[in-house]
C-alpha positions in Angstrom: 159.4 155.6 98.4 159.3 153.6 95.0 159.4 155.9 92.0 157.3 155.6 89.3 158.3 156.5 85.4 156.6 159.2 84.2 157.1 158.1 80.7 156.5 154.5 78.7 158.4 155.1 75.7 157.2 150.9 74.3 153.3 152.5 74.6 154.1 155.7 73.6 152.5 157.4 77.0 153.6 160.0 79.5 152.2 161.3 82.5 151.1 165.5 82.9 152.1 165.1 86.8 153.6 162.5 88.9 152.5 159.2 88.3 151.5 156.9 90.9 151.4 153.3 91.5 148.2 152.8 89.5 149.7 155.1 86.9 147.8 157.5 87.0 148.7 161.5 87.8 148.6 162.2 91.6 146.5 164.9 90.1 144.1 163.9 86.9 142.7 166.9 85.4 139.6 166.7 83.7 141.1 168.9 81.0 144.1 167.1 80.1 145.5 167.0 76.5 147.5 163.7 77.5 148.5 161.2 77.6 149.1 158.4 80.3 148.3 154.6 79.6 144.6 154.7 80.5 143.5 158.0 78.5 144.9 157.0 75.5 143.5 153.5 76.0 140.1 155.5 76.1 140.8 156.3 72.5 142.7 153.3 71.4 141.4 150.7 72.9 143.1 146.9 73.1 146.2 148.6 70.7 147.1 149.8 74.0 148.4 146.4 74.8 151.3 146.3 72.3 154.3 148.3 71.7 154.0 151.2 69.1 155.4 151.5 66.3 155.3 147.0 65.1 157.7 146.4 62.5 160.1 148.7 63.3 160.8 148.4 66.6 161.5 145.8 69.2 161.0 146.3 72.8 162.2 144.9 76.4 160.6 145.4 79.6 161.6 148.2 82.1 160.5 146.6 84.7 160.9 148.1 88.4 157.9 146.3 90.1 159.8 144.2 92.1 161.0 147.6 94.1 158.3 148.2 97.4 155.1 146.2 98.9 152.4 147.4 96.0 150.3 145.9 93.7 153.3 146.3 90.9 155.4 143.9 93.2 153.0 141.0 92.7 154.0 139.2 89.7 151.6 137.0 87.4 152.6 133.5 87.6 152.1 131.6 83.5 151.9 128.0 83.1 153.1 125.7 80.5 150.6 123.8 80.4 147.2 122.7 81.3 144.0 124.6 80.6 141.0 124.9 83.5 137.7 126.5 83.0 136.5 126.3 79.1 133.5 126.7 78.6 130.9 123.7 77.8 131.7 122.8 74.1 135.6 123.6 74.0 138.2 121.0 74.1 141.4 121.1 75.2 142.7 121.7 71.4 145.2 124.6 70.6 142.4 126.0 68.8 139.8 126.2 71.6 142.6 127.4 73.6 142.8 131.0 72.6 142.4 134.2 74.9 139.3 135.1 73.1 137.2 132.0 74.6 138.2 133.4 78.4 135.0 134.2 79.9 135.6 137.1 82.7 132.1 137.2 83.7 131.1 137.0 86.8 128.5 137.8 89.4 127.8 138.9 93.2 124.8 138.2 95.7 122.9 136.2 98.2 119.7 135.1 97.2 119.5 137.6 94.0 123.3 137.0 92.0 124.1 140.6 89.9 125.8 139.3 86.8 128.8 141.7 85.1 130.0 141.2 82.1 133.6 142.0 83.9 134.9 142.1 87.3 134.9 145.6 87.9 133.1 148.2 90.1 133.3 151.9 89.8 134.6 154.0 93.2 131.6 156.0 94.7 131.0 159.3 92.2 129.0 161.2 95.0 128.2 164.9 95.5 131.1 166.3 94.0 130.6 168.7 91.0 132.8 166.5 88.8 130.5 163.6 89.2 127.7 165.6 88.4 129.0 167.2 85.0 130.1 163.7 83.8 127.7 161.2 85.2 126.1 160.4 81.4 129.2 159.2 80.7 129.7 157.6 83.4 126.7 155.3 83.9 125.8 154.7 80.1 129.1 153.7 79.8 128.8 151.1 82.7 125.3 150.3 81.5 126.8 149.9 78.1 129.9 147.4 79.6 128.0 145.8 82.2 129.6 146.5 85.2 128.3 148.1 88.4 128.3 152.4 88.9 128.0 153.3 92.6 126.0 156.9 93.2 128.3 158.3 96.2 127.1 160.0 99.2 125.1 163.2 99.5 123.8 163.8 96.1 120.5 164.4 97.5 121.2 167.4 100.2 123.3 169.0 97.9 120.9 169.4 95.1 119.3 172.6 94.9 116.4 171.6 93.1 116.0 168.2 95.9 112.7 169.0 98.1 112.1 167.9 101.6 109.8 168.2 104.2 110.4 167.4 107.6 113.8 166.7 106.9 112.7 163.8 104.3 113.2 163.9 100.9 109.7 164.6 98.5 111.8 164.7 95.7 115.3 163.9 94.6 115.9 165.3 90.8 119.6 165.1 90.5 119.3 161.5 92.2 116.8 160.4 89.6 118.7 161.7 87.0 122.0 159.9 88.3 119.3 156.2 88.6 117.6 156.8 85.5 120.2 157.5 83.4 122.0 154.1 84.1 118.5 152.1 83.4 117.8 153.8 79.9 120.8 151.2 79.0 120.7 148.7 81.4 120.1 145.6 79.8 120.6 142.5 82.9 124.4 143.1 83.4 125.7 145.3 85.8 123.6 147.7 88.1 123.1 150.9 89.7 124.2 151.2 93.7 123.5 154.2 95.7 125.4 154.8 98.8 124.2 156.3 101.9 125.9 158.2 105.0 124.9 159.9 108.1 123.0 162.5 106.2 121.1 160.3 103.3 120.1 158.3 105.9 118.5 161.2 107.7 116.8 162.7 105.0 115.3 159.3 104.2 117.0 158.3 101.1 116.6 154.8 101.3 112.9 155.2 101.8 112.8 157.4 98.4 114.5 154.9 96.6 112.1 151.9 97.5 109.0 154.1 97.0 109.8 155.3 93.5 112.2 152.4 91.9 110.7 149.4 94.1 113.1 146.7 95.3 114.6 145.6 91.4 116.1 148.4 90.1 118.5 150.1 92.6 121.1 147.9 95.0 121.3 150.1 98.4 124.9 150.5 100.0 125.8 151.7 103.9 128.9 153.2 104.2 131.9 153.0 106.5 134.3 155.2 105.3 136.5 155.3 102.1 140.1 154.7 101.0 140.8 158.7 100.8 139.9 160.0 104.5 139.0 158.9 107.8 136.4 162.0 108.0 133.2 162.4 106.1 132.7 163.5 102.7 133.7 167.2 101.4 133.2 169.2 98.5 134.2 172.5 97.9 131.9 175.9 96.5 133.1 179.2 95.5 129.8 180.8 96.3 128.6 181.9 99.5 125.0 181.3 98.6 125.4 177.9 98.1 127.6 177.6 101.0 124.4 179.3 102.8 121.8 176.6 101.4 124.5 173.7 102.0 124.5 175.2 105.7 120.9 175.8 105.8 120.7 171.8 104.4 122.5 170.7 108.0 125.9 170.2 106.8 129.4 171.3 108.4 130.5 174.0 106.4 134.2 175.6 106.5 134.4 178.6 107.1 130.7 179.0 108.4 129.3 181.6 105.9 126.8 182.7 108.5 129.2 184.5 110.2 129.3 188.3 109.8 133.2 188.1 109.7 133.7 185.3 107.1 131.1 187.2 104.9 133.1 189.9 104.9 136.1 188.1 104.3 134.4 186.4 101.0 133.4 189.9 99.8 137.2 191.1 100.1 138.6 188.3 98.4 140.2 186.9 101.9 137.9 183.7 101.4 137.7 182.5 97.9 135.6 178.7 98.7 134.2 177.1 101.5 134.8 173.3 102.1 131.3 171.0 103.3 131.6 168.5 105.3 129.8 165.3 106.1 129.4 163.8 109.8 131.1 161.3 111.0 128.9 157.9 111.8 129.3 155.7 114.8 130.2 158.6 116.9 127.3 156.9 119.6 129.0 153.6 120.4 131.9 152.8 122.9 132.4 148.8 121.9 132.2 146.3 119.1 128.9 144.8 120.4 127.0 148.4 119.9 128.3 149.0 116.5 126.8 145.4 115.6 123.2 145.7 117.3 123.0 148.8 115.1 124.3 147.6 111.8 122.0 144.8 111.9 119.5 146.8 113.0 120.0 149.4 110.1 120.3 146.2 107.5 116.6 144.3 108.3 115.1 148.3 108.6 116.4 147.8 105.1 115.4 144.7 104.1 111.7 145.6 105.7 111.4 148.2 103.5 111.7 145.7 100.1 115.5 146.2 99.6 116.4 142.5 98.1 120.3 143.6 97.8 122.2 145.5 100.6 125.9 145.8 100.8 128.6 147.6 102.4 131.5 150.1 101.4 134.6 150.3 104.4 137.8 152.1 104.1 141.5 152.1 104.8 140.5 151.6 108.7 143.1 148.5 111.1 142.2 145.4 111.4 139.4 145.7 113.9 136.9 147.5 111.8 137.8 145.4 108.9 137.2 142.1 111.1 133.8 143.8 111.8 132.9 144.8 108.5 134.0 141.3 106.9 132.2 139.5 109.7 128.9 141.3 110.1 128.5 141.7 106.4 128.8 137.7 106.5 126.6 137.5 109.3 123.9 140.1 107.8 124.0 138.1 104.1 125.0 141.3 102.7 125.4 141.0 99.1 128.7 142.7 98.9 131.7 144.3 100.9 133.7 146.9 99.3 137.1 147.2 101.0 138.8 150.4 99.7 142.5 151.3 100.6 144.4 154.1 101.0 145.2 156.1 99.8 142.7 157.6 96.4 139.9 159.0 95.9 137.4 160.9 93.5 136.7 163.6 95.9 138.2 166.7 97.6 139.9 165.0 100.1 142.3 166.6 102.3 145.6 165.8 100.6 148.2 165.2 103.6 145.0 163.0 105.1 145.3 160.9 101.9 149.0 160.9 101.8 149.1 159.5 105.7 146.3 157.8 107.0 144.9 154.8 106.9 146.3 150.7 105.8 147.3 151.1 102.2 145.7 148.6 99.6 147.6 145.8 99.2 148.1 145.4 103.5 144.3 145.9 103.9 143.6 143.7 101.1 146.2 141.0 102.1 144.5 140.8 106.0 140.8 140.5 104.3 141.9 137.8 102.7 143.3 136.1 106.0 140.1 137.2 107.9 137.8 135.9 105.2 139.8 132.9 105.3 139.2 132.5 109.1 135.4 132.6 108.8 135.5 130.1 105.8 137.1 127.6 107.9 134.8 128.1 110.6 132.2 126.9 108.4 130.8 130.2 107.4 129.8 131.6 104.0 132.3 134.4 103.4 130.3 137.4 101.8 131.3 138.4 98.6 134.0 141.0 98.6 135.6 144.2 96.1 138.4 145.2 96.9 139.8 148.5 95.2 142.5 151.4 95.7 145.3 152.8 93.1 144.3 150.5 90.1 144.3 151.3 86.9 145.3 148.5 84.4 144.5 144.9 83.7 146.7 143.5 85.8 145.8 145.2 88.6 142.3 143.5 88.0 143.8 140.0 87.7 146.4 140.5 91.1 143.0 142.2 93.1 141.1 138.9 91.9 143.7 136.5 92.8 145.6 137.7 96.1 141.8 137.7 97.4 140.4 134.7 95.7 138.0 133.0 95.9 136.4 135.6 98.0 136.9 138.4 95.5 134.6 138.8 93.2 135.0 142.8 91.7 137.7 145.0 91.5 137.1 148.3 92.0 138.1 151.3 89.9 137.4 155.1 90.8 139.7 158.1 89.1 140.8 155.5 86.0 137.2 154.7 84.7 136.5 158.8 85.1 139.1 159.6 82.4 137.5 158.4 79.9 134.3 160.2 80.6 136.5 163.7 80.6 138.2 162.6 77.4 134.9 161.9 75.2 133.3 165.5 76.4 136.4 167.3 75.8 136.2 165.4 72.2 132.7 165.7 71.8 133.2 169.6 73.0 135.1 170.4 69.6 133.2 168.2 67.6 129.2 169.8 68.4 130.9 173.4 69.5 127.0 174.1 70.2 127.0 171.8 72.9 130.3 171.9 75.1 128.8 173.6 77.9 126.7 170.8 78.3 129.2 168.4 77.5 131.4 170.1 80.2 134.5 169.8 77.2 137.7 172.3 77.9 139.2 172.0 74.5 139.1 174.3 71.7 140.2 172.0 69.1 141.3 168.4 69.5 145.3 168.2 70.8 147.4 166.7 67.9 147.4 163.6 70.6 143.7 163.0 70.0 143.5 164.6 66.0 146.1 162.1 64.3 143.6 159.3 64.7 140.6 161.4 62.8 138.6 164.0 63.0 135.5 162.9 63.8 133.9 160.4 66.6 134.3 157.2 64.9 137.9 157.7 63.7 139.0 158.6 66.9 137.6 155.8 69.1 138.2 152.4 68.6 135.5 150.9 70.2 132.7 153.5 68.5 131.4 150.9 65.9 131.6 148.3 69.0 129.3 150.4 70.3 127.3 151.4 67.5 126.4 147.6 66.8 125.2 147.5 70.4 122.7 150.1 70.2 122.0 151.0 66.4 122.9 153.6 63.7 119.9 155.7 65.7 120.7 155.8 69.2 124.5 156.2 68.5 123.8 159.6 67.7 122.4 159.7 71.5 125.4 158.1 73.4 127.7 160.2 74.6 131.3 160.0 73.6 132.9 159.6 77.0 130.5 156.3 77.4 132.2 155.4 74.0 135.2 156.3 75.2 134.4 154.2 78.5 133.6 151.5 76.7 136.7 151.5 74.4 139.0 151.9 77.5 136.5 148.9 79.2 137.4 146.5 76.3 141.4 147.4 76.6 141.3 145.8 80.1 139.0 142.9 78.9 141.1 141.8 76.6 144.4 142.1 78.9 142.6 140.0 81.4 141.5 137.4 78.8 145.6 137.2 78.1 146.2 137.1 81.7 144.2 134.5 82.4 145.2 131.7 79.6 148.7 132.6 80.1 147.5 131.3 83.5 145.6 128.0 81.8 142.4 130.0 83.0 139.9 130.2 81.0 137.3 131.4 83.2 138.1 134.8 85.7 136.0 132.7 88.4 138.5 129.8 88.6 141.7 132.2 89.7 143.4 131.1 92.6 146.0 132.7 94.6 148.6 130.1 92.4 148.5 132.8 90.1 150.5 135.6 91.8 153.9 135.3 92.8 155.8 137.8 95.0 158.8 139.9 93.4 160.2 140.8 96.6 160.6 138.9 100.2 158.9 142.2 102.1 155.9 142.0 99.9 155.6 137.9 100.5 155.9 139.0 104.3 152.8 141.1 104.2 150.5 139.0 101.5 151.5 135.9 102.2 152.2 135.4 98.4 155.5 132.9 98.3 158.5 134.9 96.7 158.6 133.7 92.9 161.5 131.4 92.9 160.3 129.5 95.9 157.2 128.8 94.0 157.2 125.0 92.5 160.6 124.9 93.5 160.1 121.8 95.1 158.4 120.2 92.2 161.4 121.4 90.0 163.6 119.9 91.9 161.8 116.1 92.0 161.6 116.8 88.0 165.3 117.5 88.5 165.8 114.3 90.5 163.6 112.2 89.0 
């Protein structure tokens, strides 16, 4: 197993729990006083780039990524000349030339393209209680960068306050809350997605959707399955009234709270929580053809309903589903494919399930490539694809877009763009005392990690003023500090990517190639078919050498 440092002593970070390969802690509280690379980039910003401490200190690289097959062993290639993609108006002058004039924005789509003002998607922040208490922060954060918030599974049946008859839903507060919220800031880039499973779809979700937002607003998504489990969606509650309702809503809940015995066991202290759980879909079909007739038929039930964009969300399945998700999506015109790989998530997800099943990201992502590649040849017009799982930094962003290019358009981010939302309540918690239950803050007073940069909201965050010059001395006072902190981490990775790229000679994300990646290790050229990074141009160095 490849071991990751816990500490970065050029940055200045250190991980709370074990790192992983995206960086992050195996286990990121929402409570945390710090501080790993991508919460104090939610404060900090583009400094996060650079070593501490300039002037008196000089740094070298403690580079390890060349140990395992991961997204750390893909290496970014840099050019010494050259420069592709400038935008209409620049020249190939040194001073047109500059990372600031790299345009990373991109867009998505069939017939109706979704522009982002950067290639990123947020993971599906469904039903679980976590999503709930942070969504504001969440989605005006994405509304504020322009990039695309998904609304997970099940946010509908779990709602209290959600009213159906006949099994349909009548109305859906916590799911117009999630939708509206997004669209108070949405201003063309970007857009909101809601997800649907095996229960959603029963309860008529999709039909909700169409008859109060119409077919602009809202994207719809189907869902195969995530990057975390090969089982539906769980949560967990610690009361058994609510495990009662959730029951009483049709789900699978664990322990059943019905039961005379488990009651008692609750009211001794025996049972503490009870997990729900979703249903499994495709449980009807025994072969490929079945599981196609159906998915088309659930996409044009879609599309009759007025849904203009439909895509699709797999997981961390073999090859076979992900053939059949890459190829019907194709086939359908779906407007995305989301292809998430073991093994994260944003849920409760059972942890040895995440820690063994399912293809790990940069396998899963390495065969869509080759299968997208196989339809493209046949003449076909690959669906755009996202592909996300244990990413964190910039240069995940730039190795997601370039080991899957051209058919990559997104790269998609779930526990990293949630820190941010945890840090600005937990912030904006000490700040307006008055409202931290709201604001769902845990601290007391700001950690002497957070309270050496100021005392107040636009000392602390370097992209507040960014963001108050978006929206105006006025509404500032409306935005929620984890959006600003969202938008300060958000414009940390813009600006590593812009350096990416024109140490690459591109100057616009959409012209990456799979030139641009070399592999540090022989294994990890086996699986993505990235050449090992001194076989790369080593023939044309060698006819410069003869020559």
């Amino acid at each position: 197993m490849t071991e990751w440092l816990k500490s970065n002593d050029a940055l200045g970070t250190v991980n709370r729990g074990n790192p992983c390969e995206s960086g992050l802690c195996t286990l990121c509280r929402a409570d945390c006083k710090g501080k790993c690379e991508t919460w104090l980039s939610s404060i900090r910003g583009r400094k996060m780039l650079y070593p501490r401490d300039f002037g008196e200190i000089t740094a070298g690289s403690a580079n390890t990524t060349h140990v395992g097959v991961n997204y750390n062993a893909l290496r970014i290639q840099g050019y010494s000349y050259g420069a592709q993609g400038l935008a209409q108006g620049l020249s190939n002058d040194p001073d047109d030339c500059i990372f600031p004039n790299v345009n990373i924005e991109t867009e998505f789509g069939q017939e109706i393209k979704t522009k982002c003002r950067m290639p990123l998607l947020s993971g599906a922040l469904g039903s679980t209680f976590i999503a709930a208490k942070y969504w504001e922060s969440f989605a005006v954060g994405a509304a504020l960068v322009g990039f695309p918030i998904v609304v997970g599974e099940n946010v509908v049946g779990v709602d209290k306050e959600s009213v159906l008859k006949d099994g349909k839903i009548v109305d859906a507060p916590e799911l117009n809350r999630r939708i509206d919220t997004f669209l108070r800031y949405y201003d063309g880039y970007g857009a909101i997605i809601v997800q649907m499973n095996v229960e959603d779809t029963r309860a008529g979700v999709a039909e909700y959707i169409i008859n109060k937002y119409g077919s602009e607003k809202v994207i719809i998504e189907l869902k195969w399955g995530q990057g975390a489990k090969d089982i539906g969606g769980e949560i967990q509650v610690t009361s058994i009234e609510y495990a009662q309702f959730l029951k009483g809503r049709g789900y699978i809940v664990d322990p059943d709270p019905t039961l005379p015995e488990v009651q008692e066991a609750f009211k001794n202290r025996a049972i503490l929580a009870f997990a729900r759980h979703s249903r499994l879909g495709g449980t009807g079909f025994s072969d490929v053809d079945a599981v196609k007739a159906d998915f088309m038929e659930s996409v044009n039930y879609l599309r009759s309903l007025g849904f203009k964009r439909i895509t699709l969300k797999t997981g961390s399945y073999g090859m076979e589903a992900l053939a059949m998700a890459i190829k019907f999506a194709t086939e359908a015109k779906l407007d995305l494919l989301t292809i998430d790989g073991s093994g994260g998530g944003t849920g409760m997800s059972p942890w040895n399930m995440m820690e063994t099943w399912g293809v790990p990201s940069i396998h899963l992502h390495s065969k869509a490539y080759e299968y997208a590649s196989i339809l493209a040849n046949q003449g076909e017009k690959v669906v755009d694809l996202c592909i996300g799982g244990g990413m964190a930094r910039e240069d995940h962003i730039f190795k997601a877009l370039a080991l899957g290019a051209p058919f990559t358009k997104l790269a998609l981010m779930g526990r990293a763009i949630m820190i941010p939302g945890y840090l600005g309540a937990n912030v904006e918690g000490v700040i307006k005392p008055g409202q931290r239950q709201h604001l769902s803050g845990h601290w007391e007073t700001l950690p002497q990690n957070v309270a050496q940069y100021g005392r107040y909201a636009d000392e602390i965050f370097a992209g507040y003023h960014e963001v108050e010059k978006k929206v105006g001395a006025d509404e500032i006072k409306n935005i929620p500090y984890g959006a600003i902190a969202m938008y300060t981490l958000a414009d940390k990775l813009a600006a590593g990517l812009q350096q990416l790229l024109a140490g690459a000679r591109k100057f616009n994300v959409n012209r990456i190639t799979r030139d641009e990646i070399f592999s540090g290790n022989r294994e990890t050229e086996t699986v993505t078919g990235i050449p090992f990074m001194t076989d790369v141009l080593d023939d044309v160095a060698k006819r410069i050498l003869k020559g």
